[in-house]
C-alpha positions in Angstrom: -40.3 19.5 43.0 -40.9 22.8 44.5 -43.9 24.4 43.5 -43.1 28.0 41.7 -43.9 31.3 44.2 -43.6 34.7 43.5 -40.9 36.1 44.8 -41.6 39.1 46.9 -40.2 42.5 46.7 -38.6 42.3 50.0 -37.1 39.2 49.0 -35.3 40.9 45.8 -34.5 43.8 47.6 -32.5 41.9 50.2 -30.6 39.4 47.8 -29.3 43.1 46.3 -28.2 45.0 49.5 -26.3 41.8 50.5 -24.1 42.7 47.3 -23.7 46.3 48.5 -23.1 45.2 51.9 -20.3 42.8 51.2 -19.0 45.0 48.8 -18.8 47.9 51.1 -17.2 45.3 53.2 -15.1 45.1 51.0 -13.6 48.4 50.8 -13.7 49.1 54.4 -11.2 45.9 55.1 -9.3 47.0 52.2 -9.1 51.0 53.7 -7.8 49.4 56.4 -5.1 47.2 55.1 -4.0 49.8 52.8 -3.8 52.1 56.3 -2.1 49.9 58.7 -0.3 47.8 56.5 0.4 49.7 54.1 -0.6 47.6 50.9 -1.4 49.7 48.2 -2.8 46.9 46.3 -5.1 46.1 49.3 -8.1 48.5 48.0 -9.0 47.0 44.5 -9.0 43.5 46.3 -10.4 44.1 48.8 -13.2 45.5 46.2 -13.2 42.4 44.0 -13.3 40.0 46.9 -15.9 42.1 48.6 -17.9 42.0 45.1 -17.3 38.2 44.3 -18.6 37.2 48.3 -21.9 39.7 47.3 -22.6 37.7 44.6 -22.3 34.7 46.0 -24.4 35.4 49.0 -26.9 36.6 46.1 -27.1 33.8 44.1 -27.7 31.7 47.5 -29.8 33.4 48.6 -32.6 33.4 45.7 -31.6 29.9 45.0 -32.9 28.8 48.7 -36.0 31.1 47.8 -36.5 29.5 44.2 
């Protein structure tokens, strides 16, 4: 068993701006197929998707640190 550490505040800061990365991600993929492509429907998932692969990378993230 893992012995508990404090986790820093670096740490915590980056598990967060991996969710606003991805999720700016996101948008920016979903901009573009909305531009190119021309799917209107390509903004909100790309926002969702970008969202759902923020929290993910968050949750693995502090689980590796925990």
């Amino acid at each position: 068993m893992k012995q508990p550490s404090p986790l820093s505040l670096a740490q915590l800061a980056g598990a967060g701006t991996s969710v606003i990365v991805t999720l700016v991600a996101g948008l920016l993929l979903g901009l573009a197929a909305a531009r190119f492509l021309h799917w209107e429907w390509a903004v909100p998932v790309g926002i969702i998707v970008g969202f759902a692969a923020g929290i993910a990378s968050m949750f693995k993230r502090l689980s590796t640190l925990m």
